[in-house]
Each structure stands twice: as C-alpha cells, then as structure tokens.
MARLUMBA-78568 format. One record per residue (C-alpha): residue number from 1; residue in three letters; chain; x, z, y. Coordinates in nm, 2 decimals. Example, Ala and Ser with C-alpha at 12.3 -4.5 7.8 and 13.67 -1.06 7.14 Angstrom:
<r i="1" aa="ALA" ch="A" xx="1.23" zz="0.78" yy="-0.45"/>
<r i="2" aa="SER" ch="A" xx="1.37" zz="0.71" yy="-0.11"/>
END
This chain:
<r i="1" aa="UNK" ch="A" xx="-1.38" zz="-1.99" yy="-1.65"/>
<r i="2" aa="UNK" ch="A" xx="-1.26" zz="-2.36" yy="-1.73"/>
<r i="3" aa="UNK" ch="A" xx="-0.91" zz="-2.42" yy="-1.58"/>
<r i="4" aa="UNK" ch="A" xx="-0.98" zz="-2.57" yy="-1.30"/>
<r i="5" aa="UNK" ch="A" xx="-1.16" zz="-2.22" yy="-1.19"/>
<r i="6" aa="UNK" ch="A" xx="-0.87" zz="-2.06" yy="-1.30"/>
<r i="7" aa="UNK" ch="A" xx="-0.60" zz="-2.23" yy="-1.06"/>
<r i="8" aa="UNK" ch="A" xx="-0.85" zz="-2.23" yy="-0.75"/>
<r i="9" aa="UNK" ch="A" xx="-0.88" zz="-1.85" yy="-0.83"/>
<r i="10" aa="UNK" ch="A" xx="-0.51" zz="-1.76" yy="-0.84"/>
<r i="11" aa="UNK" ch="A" xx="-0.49" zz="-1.99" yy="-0.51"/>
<r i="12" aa="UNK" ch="A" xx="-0.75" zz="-1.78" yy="-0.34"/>
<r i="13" aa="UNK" ch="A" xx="-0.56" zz="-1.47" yy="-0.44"/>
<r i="14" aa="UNK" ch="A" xx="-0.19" zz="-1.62" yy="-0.34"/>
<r i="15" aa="UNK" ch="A" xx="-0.32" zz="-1.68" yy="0.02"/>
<r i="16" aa="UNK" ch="A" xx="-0.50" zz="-1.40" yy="0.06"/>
<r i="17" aa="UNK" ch="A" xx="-0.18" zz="-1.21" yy="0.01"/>
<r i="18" aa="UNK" ch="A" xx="-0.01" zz="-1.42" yy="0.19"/>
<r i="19" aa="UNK" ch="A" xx="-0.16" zz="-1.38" yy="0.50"/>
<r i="20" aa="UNK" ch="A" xx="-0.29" zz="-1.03" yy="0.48"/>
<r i="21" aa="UNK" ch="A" xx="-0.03" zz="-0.86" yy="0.29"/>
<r i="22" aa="UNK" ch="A" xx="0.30" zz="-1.03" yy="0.36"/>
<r i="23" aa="UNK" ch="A" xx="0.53" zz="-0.75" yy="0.22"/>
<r i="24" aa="UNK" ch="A" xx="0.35" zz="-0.80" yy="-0.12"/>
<r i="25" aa="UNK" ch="A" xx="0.30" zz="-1.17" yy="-0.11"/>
<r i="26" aa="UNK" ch="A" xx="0.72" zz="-1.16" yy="-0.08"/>
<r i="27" aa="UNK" ch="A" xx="0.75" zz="-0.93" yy="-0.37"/>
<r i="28" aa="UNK" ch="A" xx="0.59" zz="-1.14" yy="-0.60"/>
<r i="29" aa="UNK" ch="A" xx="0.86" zz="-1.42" yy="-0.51"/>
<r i="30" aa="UNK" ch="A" xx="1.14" zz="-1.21" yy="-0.71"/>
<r i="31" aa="UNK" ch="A" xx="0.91" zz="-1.08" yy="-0.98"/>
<r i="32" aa="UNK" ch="A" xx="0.96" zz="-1.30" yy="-1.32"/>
<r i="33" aa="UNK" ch="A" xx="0.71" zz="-1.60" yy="-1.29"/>
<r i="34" aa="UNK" ch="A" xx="0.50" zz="-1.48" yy="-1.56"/>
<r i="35" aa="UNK" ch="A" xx="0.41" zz="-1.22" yy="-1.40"/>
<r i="36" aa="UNK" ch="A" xx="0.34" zz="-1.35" yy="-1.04"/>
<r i="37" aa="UNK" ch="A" xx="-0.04" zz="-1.46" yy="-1.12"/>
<r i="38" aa="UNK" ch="A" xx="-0.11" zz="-1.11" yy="-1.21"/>
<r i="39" aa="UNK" ch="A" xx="0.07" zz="-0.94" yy="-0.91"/>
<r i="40" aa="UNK" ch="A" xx="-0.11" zz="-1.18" yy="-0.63"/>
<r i="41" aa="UNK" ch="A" xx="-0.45" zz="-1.02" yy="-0.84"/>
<r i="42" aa="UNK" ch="A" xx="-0.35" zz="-0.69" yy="-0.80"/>
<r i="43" aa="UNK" ch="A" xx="-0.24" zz="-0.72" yy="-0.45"/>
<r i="44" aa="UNK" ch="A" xx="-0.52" zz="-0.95" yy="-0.36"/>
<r i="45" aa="UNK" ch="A" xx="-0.73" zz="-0.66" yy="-0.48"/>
<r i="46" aa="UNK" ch="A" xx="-0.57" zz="-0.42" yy="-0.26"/>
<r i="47" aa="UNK" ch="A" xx="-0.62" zz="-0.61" yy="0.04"/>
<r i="48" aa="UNK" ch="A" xx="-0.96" zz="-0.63" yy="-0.07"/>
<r i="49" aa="UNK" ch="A" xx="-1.01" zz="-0.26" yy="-0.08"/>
<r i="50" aa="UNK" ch="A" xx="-0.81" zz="-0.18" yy="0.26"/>
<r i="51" aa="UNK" ch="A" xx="-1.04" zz="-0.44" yy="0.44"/>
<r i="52" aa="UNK" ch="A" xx="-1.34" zz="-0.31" yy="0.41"/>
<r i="53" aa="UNK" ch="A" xx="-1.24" zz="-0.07" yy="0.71"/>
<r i="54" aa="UNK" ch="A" xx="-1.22" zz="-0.32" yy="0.90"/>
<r i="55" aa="UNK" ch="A" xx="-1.53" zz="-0.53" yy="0.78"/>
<r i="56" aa="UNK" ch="A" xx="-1.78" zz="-0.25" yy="0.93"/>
<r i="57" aa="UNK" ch="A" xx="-1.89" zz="-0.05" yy="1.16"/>
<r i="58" aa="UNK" ch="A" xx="-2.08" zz="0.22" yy="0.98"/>
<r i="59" aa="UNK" ch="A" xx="-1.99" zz="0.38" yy="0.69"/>
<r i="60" aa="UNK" ch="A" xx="-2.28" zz="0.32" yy="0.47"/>
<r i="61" aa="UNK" ch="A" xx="-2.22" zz="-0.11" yy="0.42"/>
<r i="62" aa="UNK" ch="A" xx="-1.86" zz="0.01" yy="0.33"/>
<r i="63" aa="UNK" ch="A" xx="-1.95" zz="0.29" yy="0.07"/>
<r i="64" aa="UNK" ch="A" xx="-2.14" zz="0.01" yy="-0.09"/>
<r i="65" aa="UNK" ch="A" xx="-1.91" zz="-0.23" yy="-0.08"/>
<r i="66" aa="UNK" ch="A" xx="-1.63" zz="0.01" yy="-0.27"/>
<r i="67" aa="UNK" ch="A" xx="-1.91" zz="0.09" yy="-0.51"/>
<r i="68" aa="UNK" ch="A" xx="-1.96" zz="-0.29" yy="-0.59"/>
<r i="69" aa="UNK" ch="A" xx="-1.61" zz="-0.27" yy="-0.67"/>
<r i="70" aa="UNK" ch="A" xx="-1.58" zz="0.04" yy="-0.92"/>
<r i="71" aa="UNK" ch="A" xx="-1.88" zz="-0.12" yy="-1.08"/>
<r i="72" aa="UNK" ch="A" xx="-1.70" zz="-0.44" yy="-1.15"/>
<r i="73" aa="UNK" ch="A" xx="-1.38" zz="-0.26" yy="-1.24"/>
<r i="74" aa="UNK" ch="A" xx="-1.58" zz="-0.02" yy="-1.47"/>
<r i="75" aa="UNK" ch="A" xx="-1.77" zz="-0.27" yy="-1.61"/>
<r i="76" aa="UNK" ch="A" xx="-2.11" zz="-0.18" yy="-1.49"/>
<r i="77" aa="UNK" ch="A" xx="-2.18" zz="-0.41" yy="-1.28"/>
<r i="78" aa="UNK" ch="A" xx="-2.46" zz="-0.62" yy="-1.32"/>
<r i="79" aa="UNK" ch="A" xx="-2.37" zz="-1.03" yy="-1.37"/>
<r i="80" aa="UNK" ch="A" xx="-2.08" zz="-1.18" yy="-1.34"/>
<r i="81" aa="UNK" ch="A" xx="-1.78" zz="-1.23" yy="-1.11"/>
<r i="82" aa="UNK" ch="A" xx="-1.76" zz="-1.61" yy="-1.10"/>
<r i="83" aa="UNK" ch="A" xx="-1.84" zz="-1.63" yy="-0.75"/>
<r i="84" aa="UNK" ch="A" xx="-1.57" zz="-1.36" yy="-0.64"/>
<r i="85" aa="UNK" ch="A" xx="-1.23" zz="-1.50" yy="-0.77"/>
<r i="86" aa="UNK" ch="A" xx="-1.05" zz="-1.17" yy="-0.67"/>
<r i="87" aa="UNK" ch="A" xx="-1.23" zz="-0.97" yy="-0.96"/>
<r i="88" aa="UNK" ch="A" xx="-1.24" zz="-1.30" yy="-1.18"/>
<r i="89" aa="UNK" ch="A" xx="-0.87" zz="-1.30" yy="-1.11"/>
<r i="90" aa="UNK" ch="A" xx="-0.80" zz="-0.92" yy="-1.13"/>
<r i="91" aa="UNK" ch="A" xx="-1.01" zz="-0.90" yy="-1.49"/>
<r i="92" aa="UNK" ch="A" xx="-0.81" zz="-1.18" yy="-1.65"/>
<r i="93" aa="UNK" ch="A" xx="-0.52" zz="-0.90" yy="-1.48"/>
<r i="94" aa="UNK" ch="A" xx="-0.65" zz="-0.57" yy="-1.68"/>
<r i="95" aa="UNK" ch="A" xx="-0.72" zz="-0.80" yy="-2.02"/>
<r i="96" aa="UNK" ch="A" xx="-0.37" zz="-0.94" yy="-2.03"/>
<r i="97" aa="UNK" ch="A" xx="-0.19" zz="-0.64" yy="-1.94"/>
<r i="98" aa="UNK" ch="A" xx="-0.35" zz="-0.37" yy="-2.00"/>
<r i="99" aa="UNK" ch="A" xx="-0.40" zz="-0.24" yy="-1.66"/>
<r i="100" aa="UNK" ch="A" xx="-0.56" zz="0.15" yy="-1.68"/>
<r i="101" aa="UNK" ch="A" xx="-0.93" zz="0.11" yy="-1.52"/>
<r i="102" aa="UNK" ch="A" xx="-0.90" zz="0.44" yy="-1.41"/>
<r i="103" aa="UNK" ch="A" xx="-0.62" zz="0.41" yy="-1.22"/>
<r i="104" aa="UNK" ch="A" xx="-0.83" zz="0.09" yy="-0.99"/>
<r i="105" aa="UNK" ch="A" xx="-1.11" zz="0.34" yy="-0.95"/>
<r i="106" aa="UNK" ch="A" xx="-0.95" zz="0.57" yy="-0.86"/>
<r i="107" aa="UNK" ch="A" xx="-0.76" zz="0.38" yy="-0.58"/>
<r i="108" aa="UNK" ch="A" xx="-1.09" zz="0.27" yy="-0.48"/>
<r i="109" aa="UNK" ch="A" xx="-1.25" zz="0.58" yy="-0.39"/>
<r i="110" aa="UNK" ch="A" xx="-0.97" zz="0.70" yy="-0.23"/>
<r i="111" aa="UNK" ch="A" xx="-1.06" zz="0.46" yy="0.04"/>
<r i="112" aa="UNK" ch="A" xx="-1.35" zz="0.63" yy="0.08"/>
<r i="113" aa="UNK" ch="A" xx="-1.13" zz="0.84" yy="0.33"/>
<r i="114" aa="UNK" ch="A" xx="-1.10" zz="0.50" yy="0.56"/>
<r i="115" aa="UNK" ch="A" xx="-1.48" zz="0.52" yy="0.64"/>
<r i="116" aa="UNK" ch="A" xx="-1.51" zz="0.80" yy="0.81"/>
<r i="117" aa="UNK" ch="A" xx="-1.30" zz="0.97" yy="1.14"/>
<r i="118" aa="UNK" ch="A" xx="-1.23" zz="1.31" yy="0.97"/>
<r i="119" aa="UNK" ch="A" xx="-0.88" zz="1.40" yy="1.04"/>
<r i="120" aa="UNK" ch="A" xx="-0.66" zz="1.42" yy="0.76"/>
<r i="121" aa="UNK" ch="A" xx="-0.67" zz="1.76" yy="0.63"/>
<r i="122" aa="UNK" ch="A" xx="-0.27" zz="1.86" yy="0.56"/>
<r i="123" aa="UNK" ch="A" xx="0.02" zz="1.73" yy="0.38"/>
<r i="124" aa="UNK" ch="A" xx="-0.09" zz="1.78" yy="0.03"/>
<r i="125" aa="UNK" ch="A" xx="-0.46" zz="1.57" yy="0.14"/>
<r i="126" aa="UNK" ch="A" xx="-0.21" zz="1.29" yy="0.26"/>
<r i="127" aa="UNK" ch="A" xx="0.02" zz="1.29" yy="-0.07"/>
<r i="128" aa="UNK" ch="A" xx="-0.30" zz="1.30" yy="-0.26"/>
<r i="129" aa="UNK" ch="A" xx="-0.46" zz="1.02" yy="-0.09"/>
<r i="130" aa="UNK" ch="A" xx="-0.12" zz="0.84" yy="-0.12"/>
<r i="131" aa="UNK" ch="A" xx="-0.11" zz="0.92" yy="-0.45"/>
<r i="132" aa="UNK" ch="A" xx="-0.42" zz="0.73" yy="-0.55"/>
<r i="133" aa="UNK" ch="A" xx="-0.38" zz="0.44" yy="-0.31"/>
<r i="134" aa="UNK" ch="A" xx="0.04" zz="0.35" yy="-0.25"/>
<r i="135" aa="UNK" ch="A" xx="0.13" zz="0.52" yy="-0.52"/>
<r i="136" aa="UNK" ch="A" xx="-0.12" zz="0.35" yy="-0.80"/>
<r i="137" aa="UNK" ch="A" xx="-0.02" zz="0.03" yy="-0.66"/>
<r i="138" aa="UNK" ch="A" xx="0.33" zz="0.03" yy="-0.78"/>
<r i="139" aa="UNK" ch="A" xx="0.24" zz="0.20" yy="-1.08"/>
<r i="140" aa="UNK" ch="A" xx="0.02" zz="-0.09" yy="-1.16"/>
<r i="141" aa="UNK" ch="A" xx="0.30" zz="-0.33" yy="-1.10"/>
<r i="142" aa="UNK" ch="A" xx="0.53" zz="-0.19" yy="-1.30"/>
<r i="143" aa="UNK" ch="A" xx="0.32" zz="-0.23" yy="-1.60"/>
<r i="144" aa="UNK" ch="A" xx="0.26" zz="-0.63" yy="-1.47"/>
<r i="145" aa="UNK" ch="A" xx="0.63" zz="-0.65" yy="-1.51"/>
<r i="146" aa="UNK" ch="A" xx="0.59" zz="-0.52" yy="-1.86"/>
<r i="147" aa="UNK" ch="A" xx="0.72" zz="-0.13" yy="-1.81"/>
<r i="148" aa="UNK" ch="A" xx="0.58" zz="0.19" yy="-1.86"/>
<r i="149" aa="UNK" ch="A" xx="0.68" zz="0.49" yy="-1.89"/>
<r i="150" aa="UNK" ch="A" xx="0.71" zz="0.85" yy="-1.75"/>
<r i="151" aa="UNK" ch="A" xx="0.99" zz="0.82" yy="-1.56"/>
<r i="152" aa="UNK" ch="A" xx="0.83" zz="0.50" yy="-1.39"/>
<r i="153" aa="UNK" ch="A" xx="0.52" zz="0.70" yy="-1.29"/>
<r i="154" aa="UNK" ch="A" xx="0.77" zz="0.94" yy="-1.13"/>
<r i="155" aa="UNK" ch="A" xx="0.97" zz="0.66" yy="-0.95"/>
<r i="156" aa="UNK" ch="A" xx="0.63" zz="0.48" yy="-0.85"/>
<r i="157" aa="UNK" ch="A" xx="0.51" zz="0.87" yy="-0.71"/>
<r i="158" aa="UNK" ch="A" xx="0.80" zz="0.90" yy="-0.49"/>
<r i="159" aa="UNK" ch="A" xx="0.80" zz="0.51" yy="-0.37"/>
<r i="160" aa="UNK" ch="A" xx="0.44" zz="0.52" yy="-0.31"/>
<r i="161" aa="UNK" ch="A" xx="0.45" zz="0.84" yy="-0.09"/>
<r i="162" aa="UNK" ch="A" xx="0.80" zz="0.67" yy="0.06"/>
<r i="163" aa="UNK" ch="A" xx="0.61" zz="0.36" yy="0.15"/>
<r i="164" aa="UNK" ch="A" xx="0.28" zz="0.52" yy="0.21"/>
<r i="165" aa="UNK" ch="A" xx="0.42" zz="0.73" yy="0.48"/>
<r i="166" aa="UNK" ch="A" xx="0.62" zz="0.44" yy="0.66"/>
<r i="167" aa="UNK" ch="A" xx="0.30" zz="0.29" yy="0.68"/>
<r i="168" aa="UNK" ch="A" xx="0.11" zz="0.55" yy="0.81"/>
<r i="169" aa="UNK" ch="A" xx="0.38" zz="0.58" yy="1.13"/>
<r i="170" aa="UNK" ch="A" xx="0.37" zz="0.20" yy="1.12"/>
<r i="171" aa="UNK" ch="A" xx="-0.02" zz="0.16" yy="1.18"/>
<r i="172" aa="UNK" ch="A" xx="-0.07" zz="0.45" yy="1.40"/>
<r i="173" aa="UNK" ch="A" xx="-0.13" zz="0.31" yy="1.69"/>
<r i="174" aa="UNK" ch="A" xx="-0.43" zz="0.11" yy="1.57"/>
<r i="175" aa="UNK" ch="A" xx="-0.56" zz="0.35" yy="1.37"/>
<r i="176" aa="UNK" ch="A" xx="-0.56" zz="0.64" yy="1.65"/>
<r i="177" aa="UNK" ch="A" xx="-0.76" zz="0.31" yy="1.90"/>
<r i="178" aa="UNK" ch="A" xx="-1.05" zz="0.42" yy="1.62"/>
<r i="179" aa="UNK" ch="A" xx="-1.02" zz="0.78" yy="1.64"/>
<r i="180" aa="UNK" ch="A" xx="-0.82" zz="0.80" yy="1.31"/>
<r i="181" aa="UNK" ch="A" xx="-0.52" zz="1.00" yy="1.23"/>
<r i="182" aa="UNK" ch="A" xx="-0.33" zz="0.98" yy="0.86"/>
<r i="183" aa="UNK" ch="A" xx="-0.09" zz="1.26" yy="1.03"/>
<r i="184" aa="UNK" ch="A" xx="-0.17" zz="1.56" yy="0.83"/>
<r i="185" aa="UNK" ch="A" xx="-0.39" zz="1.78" yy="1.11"/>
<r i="186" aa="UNK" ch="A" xx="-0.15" zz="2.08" yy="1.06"/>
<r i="187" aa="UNK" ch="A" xx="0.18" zz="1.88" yy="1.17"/>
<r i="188" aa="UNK" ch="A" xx="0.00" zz="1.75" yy="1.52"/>
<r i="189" aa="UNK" ch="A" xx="-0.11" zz="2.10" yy="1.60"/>
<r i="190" aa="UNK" ch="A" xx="0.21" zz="2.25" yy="1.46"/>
<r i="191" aa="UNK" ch="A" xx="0.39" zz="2.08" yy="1.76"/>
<r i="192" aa="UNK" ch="A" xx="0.10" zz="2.10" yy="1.98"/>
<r i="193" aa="UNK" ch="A" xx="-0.04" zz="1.77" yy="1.99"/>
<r i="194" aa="UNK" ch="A" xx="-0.34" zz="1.75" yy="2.22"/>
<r i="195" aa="UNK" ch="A" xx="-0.58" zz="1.50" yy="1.97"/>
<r i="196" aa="UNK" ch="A" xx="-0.75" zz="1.39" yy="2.24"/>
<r i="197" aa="UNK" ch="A" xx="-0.48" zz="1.28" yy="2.47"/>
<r i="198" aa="UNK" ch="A" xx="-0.39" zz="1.11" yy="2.11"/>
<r i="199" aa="UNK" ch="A" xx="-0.66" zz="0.94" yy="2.07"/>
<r i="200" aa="UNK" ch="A" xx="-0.66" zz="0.82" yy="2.40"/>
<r i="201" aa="UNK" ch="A" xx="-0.31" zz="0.66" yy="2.29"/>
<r i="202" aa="UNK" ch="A" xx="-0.09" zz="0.90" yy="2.56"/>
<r i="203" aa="UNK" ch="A" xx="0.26" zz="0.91" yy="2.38"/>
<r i="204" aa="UNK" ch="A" xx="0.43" zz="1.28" yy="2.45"/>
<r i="205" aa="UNK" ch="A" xx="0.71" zz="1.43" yy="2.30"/>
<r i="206" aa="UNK" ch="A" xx="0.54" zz="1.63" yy="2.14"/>
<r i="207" aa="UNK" ch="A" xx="0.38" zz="1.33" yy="1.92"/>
<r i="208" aa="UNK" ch="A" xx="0.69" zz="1.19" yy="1.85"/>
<r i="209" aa="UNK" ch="A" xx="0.90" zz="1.52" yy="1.70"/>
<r i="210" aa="UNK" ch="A" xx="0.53" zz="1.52" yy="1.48"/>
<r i="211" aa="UNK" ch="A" xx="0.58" zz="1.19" yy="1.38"/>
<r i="212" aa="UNK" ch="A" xx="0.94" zz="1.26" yy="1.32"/>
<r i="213" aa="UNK" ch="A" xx="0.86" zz="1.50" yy="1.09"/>
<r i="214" aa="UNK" ch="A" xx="0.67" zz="1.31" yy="0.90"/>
<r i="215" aa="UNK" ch="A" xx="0.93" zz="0.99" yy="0.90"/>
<r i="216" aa="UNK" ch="A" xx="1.17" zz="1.29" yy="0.81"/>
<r i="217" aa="UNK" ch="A" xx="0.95" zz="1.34" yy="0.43"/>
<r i="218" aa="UNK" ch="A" xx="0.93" zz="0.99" yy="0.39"/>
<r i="219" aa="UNK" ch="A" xx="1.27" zz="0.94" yy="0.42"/>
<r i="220" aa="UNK" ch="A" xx="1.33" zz="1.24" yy="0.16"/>
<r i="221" aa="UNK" ch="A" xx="1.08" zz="1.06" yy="-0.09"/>
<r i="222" aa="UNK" ch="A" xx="1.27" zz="0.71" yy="-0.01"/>
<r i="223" aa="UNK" ch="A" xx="1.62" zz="0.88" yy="-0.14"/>
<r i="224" aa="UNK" ch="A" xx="1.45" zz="1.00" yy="-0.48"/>
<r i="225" aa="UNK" ch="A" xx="1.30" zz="0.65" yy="-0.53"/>
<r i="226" aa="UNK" ch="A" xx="1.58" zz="0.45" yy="-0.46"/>
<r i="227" aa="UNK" ch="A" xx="1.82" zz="0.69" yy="-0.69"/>
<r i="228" aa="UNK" ch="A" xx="1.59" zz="0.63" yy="-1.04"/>
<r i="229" aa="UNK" ch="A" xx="1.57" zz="0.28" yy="-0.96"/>
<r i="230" aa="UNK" ch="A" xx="1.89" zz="0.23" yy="-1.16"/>
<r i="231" aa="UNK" ch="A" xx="1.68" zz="0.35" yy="-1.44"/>
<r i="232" aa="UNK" ch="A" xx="1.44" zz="0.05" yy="-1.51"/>
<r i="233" aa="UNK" ch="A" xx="1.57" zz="-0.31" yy="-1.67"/>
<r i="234" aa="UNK" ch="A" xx="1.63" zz="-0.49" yy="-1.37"/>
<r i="235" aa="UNK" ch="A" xx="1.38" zz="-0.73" yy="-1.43"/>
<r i="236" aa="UNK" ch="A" xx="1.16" zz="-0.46" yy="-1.34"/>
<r i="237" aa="UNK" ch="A" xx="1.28" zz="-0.35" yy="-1.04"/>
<r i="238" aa="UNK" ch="A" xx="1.14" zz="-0.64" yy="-0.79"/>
<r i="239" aa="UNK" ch="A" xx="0.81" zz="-0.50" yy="-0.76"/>
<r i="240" aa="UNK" ch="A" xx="1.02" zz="-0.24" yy="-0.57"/>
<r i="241" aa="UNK" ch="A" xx="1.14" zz="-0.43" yy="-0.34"/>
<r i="242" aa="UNK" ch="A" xx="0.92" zz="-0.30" yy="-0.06"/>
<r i="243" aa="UNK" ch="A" xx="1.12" zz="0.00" yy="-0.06"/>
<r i="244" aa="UNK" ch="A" xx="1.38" zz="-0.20" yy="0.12"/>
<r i="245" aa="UNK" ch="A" xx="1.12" zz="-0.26" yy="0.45"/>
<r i="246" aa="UNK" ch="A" xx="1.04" zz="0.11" yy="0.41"/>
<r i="247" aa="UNK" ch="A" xx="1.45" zz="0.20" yy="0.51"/>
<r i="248" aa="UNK" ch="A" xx="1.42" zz="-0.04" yy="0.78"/>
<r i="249" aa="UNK" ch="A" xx="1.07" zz="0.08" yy="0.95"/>
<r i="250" aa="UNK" ch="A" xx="1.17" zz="0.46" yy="0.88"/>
<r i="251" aa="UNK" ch="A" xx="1.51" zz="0.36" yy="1.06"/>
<r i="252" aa="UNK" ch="A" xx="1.33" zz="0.26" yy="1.35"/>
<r i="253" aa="UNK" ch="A" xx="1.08" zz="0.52" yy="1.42"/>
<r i="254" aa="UNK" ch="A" xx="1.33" zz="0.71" yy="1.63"/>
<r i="255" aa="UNK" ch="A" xx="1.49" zz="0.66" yy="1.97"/>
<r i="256" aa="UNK" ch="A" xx="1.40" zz="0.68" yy="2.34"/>
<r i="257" aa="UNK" ch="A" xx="1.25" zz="0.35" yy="2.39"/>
<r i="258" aa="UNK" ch="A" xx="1.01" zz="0.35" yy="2.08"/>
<r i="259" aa="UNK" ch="A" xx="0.62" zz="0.40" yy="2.16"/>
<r i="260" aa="UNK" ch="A" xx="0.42" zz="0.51" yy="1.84"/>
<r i="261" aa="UNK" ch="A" xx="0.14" zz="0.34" yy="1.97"/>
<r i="262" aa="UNK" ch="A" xx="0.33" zz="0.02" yy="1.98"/>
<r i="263" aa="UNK" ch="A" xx="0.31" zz="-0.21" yy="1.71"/>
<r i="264" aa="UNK" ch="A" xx="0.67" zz="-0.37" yy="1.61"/>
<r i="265" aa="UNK" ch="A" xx="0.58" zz="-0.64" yy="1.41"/>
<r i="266" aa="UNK" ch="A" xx="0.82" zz="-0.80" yy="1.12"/>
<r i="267" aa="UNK" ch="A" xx="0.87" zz="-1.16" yy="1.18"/>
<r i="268" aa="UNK" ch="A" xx="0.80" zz="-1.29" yy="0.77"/>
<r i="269" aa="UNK" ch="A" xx="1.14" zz="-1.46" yy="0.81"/>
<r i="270" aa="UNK" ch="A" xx="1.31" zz="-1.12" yy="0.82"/>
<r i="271" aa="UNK" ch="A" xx="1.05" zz="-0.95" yy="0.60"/>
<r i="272" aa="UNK" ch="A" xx="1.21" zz="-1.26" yy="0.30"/>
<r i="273" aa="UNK" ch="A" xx="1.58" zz="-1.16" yy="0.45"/>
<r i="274" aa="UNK" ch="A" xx="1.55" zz="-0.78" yy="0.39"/>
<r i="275" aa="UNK" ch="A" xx="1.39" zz="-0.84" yy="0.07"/>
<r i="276" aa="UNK" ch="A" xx="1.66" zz="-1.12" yy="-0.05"/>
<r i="277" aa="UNK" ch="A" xx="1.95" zz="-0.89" yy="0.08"/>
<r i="278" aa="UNK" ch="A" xx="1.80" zz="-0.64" yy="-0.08"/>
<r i="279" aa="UNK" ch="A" xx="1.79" zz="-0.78" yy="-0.44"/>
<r i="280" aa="UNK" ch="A" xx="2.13" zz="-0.86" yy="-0.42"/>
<r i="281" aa="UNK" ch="A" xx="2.27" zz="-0.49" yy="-0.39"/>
<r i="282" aa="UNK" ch="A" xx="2.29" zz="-0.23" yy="-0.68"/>
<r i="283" aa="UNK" ch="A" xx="1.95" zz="-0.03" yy="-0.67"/>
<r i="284" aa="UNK" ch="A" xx="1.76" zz="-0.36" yy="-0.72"/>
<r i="285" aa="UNK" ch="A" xx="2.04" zz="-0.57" yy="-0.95"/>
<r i="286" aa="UNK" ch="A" xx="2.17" zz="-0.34" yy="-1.16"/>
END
C-alpha cells in the first residue's frame, strides 16, 4: 500500500470505531500515540466480527463471512486485502507488533455462538466464550502498548470476564428481542425464569435477582482487575480504561426503577468524563 492508502485506511478504521464502538474509540485517546493506529485496527476488527450478527438473517452468510476472516488472519486466503482496509489495516497491526494469529482466530470462531439462538449453556460456556472474545481483546492491546507477560494475561482474564459480563446485562434487552440469552441457562432456571415470558421481554423478579447474580461475578472479576492494575507501567494501563464504564454499568444494574430490557444509553460526553476521571486516579496513574 502507497501512503495515501495507508492514511485512508487508518481513517476508515478510526470511524468505524468511533461510531460503532465508542468505549474503544475513547480508549485509544489515552493510549501513547504510537500506538493508536494499531488499537483503532484491532478494535475496528472487533466491530467487524460482532457485526456480522447483525448483517444476517441466517446463519449460513455469517459462518462464511467469519471464515473469510480466519482465512485472512491465517493467511490462507486467496488475494489480497486492498479492497478491505480493516484487514489491510489489522495486517500492518500483527507485522509491527507481533500480534498472536491464534489468538484473532480464535476470537473469531467464538462468534460463531452469535449465529445461532442456542441458549448459553452455563457459567463456565459464558467465561469461555468471554475468554476468547472480551478477554483476547485486551490481551491484544496490551501487547499494542508494548507489554506482555503472564501476569497481564491474568489481569486481561479477569477484565475481559469483568467487562464481558457488564455487557452481557447491558445488551440484554436486545439480544432476548432475537431470542438470545448470554445468561448462563442454569442461573435463569436456578431462580425460575420462565424463558419464554423472557423472550417475550416480561421483566419479573425473578429475572432481575438472575441478573443480579450475574452483575454480582462481574463485580467480583472487576475487584481482581482493578487490584493488578498497579502492576503494569502506567503507560500500559489505558487500554484498561474501559474497566472504569464497567464500575459504572455494574453500579446501575440494581434498584426498583431499572428494567433489564431497557437500554440506558451513555451519552459519549460522559463515556470521555468517566474515562478522563478515571485516568487521573491511582489504578490507571500509578
């Protein structure tokens, strides 16, 4: 790719992230600035990967769609990605910092799961799935930001399942309008959730101690993150940031007056406030 390719495919990736991915596209604004073109890849990637759900209506065109996309990653595609610039973009990603393959292919057949309406199975499923999808992401960024190690892999576990989770409550509503639950099966019928009165988006009490429950783990998850954080440089830490919208979403599941089939959307003015209040305390600074 010339240069002028090259800055019209990092510009495809920035908005892309900005208007799909918010949370993400505000990260990359306190990771170090060498590292930003490489971020907005990898989360330009993601949003990729997530959309295909909602880019079909049977499974089939999806399944090939995430196939096209472990092809590329694996390097068995056939020709070249000049006329995509999220894998043009997300290439030049993996060559300059050594980003695992398997770990992006891995992420993408996890999505697999997002295809179909088959409940998810029980907790473990859910922290598996996580584990290849939320989690992988912010192992991948830490290694943009130029750290690796095992500790990091365990911080991005337990901020991946933290984050993972919040999101799961967060998109519940809209993913139970298509007959979809990430709600491990064995915590709705633990408390007796009827899955059709669910699906037909009836809130009960019962619903919301399930959901509880599982805001409860995320929370637990969120506590373990936040404590290694002090670990990494803390020019490492930014890519963590989204930790900080996690608190506030988990802090709001709770209470009389909130629906789980509800959406409470973040205005992007208090998604950059969290995040910039956030940086400043001593988790994040150091």
């Amino acid at each position: 790719m010339n240069g002028t390719t090259e800055n019209t495919s990092a510009a495809f990736c920035a908005e892309l992230v900005r208007t799909h991915d918010f949370d993400n596209y505000a990260t990359t604004l306190f990771a170090p600035l060498r590292c930003r073109r490489a971020l907005l890849a990898l989360y330009a990637f993601n949003v990729e990967i997530v959309r295909v759900r909602e880019q079909i209506t049977q499974p089939l065109p999806g399944e090939i769609r995430l196939q096209w996309w472990i092809d590329m990653v694996s390097g068995t595609g056939h020709g070249g990605v000049e006329g995509n610039p999220v894998a043009a973009e997300l290439l030049l990603a993996i060559r300059d910092h050594g980003l695992p393959v398997e770990l992006l292919s891995r992420l993408i057949e996890a999505h697999q799961f997002d295809l179909y309406n088959d409940p998810m199975p029980d907790m473990t499923a859910l922290e598996r799935y996580l584990g290849d999808t939320s989690c992988a992401l912010f192992s991948l960024a830490s290694r943009v930001v130029g750290h690796r190690s095992d500790e990091t892999d365990h911080l991005a576990r337990h901020a991946g399942l933290a984050d993972g989770m919040a999101r799961v409550i967060a998109k519940f509503g809209f993913d139970a309008s298509r007959r979809q639950s990430y709600v491990p099966l064995p915590l709705l019928e633990q408390h007796g959730v009827d899955l059709e009165q669910m699906f037909a988006g009836r809130d009960t009490p019962s619903l919301r101690v399930a959901i509880g429950k599982l805001a409860d783990e995320a929370r637990s998850h969120l506590e373990v993150a936040l404590g290694l954080l002090p670990n990494l440089p803390p020019q490492s830490r930014g890519v963590y940031l989204p930790l900080a919208l996690a608190r506030r979403a988990l802090n709001d599941v709770t209470g009389p007056d909130i629906n789980p089939f509800v959406p409470r959307p973040v205005s992007r003015l208090r998604i950059l406030w969290t995040m910039w209040r956030a940086s400043r305390t001593r988790p994040f600074r150091g």
